[in-house]
N, C-alpha and C positions, 0 to 999 in steps of 0.2 A: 327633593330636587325638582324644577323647575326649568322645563326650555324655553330659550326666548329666542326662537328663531322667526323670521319676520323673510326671508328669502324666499324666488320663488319654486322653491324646492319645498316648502313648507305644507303645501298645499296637498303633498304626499302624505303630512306626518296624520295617523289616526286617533282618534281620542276615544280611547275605552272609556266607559262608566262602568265600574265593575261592583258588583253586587258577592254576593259568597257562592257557593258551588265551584261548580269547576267547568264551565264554560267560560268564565275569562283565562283561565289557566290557559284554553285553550287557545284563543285569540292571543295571548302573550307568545306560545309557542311557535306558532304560525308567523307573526311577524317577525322571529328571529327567524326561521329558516328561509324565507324570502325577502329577509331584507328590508320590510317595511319600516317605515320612522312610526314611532308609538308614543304614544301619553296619555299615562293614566289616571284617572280622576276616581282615587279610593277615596271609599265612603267609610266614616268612623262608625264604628259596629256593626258593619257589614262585610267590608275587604278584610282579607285573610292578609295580615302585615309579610308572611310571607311572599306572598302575592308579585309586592313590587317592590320589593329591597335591588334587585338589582337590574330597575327600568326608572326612565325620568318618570316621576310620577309627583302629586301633591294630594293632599288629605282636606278634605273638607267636612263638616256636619250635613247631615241630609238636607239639612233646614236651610242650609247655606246656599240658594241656590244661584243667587244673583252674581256671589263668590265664583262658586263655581265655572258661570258662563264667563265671568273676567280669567279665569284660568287658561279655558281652554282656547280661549284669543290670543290671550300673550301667547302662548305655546306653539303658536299659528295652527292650529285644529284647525280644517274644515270638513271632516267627515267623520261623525259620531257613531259609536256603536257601544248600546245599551244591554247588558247581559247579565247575566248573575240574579238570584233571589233577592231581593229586597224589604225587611220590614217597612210594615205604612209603619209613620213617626207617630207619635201622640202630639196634639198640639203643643201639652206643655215641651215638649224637644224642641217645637218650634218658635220658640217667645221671643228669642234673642235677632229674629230676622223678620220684620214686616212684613216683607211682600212678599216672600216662599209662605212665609202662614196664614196671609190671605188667600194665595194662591191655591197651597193644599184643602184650606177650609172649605173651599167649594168645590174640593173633588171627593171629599168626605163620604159623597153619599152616593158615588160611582164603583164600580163593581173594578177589579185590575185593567180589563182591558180597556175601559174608559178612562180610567186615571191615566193609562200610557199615551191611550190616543192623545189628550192633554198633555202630555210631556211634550211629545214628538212635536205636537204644533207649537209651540214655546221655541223650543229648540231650531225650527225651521223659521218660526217670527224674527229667530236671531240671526239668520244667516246662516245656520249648519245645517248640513244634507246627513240625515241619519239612514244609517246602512242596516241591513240585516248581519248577524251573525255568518250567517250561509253565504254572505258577498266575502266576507273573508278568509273564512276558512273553508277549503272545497272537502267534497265529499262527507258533508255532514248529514242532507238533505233524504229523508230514506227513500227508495224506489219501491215501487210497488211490487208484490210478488213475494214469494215463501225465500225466509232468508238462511236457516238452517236447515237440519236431517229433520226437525220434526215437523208433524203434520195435526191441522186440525181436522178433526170428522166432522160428521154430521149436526151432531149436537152443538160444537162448539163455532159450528158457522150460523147457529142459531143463537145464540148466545152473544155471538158480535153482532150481527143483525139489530138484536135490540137493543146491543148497548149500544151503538152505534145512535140509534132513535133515543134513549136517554140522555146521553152525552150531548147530542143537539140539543135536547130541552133544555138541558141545565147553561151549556155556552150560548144559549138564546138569551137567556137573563143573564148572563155575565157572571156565572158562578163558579163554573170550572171549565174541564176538559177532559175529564174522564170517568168512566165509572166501571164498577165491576158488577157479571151479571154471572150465576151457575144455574142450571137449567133453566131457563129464561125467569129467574128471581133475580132482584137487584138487590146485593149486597150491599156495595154501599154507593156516592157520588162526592166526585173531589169538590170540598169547596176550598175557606181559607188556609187552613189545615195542611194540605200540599198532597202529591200523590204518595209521597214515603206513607205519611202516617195516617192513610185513606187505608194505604195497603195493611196496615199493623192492626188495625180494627177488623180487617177482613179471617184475621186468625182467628177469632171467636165464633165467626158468623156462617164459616163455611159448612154445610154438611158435608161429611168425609166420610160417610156411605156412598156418596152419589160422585161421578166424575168432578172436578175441579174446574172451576169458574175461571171467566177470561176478563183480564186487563184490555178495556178498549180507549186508546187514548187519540183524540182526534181536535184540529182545530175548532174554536166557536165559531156560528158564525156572522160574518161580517169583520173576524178578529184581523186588528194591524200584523201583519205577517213578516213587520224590523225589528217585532221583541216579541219574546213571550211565546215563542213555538213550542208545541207540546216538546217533553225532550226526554230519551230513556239513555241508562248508561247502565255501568256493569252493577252497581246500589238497586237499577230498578229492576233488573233480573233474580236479585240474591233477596229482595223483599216478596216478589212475586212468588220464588219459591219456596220463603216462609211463611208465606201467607197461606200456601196450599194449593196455590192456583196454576193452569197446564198450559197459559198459554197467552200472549201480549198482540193486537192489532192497533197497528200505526197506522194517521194516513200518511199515505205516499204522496212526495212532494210537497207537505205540509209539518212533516213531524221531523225532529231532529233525532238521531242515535250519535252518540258520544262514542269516540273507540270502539268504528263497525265491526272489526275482526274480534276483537278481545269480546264485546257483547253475544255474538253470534257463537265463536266459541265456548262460552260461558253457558249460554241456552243450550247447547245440543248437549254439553257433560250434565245439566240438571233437567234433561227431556223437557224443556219447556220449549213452543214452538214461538216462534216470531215472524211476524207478517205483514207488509205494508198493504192495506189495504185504500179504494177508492169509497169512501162514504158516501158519494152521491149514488154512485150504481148501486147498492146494497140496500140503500132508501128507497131505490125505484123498484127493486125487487120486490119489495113488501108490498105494492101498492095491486 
């Protein structure tokens, strides 16, 4: 299903790009209870078909891209919001579209957050004003400051400390956004792999003599801050505490938490603490 609305009420309607996970769920929800006009632009092999059975929505190939932008015009889009995981394509996915496979081919050797930057500017060269997830949906954004009953000690403010100085290293080069550290050892750092199964590797590595190491997830930096926010939900609570680990630091105002109440709850039944933290003061700390 496809809208072709052209009125100037159109100028209201949003246009998802929706990836898998469940941050577009989220933004679907949000626009029905306020009433926003939606259209969604699933991607095949990526959108959950549950997704958008019952939103104007059209399906395109990733590789489709030029497709796409004629989509989101007819439908009278003017304000995009890109969310959801995304696999990169393999070229051969992209044969059957020219200039989406020129286009990706020179982003080939760019790390996530400069392939997006290159979206976004595309996307603006066309006319579309891209939003952040957080302009849509309120109260995603975490604040800074202890979110549940638990607490970190001494150690484990040592522990974010450096992961903190890790996690910069690595979002310096465009590699990730998080990594895990127990007594100031670094277990492991997210690259393309993702944090779930950063986390699943962390079951082997921990030593479980010694306290339980901390999930520190923080923006790169320089990162476009309309996609791609670090982001925890109740998945990254229940990996964290199979992983072994006592305890998760976000930045504040940088980091997204999915279902604040249902997560926080979730962490204080498995004692694990949760904490929006500022990464630049914790940096200056060190010095």
């Amino acid at each position: 299903m496809v809208l072709d609305l052209m009125s100037p009420s159109a100028k209201k309607i949003l246009g998802l790009v929706a990836g898998s996970g469940y941050l577009p769920s989220i933004v679907i929800k949000s626009c029905r209870v306020t009433g926003r006009l939606l259209f969604v632009l699933a991607l095949q092999g990526h959108t959950d078909p549950a997704l958008v059975r019952e939103v104007p929505h059209a399906w395109i190939r990733l590789g489709a891209m030029r497709s796409g932008l004629g989509l989101l015009r007819r439908a009278g889009v003017r304000e995009v919001v890109l969310t959801g995981a995304i696999r990169r394509p393999s070229l051969r996915e992209l044969q059957h579209d020219r200039s989406t496979m020129d286009f990706l081919a020179n982003i080939q050797a760019l790390g996530d957050g400069g392939a997006l930057k290159v979206v976004i500017n595309v996307l603006e060269a066309e006319g579309f004003r891209v939003v952040g997830v957080e302009d849509v949906v309120k109260d995603l954004v975490a604040p800074i400051g202890l979110y549940g009953e638990c607490t970190p000690d001494e150690q484990a403010w040592a522990d974010i400390r450096h992961g903190v100085k890790i996690a910069r290293a690595i979002g310096t080069l465009d590699i990730g956004q998080c990594a895990v550290v127990q007594q100031g050892r670094v277990l492991a750092v997210e690259a393309a792999e993702g944090t779930d199964a950063m986390l699943g590797r962390c079951r082997t590595l921990l030593a479980h003599q010694e306290p339980g190491g901390v999930l520190v997830k923080i923006c790169k930096p320089g990162q476009e801050r309309r996609v791609d926010l670090p982001t925890i939900g109740t998945t990254t609570i229940d990996n964290v505490a199979a992983a072994g680990l006592r305890g998760i630091a976000i930045e504040a105002g940088g980091a997204l938490i999915v279902n604040r109440h249902v997560v926080i709850k979730k962490a204080n039944n498995l004692c694990i603490f949760l904490i929006g933290i500022n990464p630049g003061a914790l940096e200056n700390s060190l010095l």
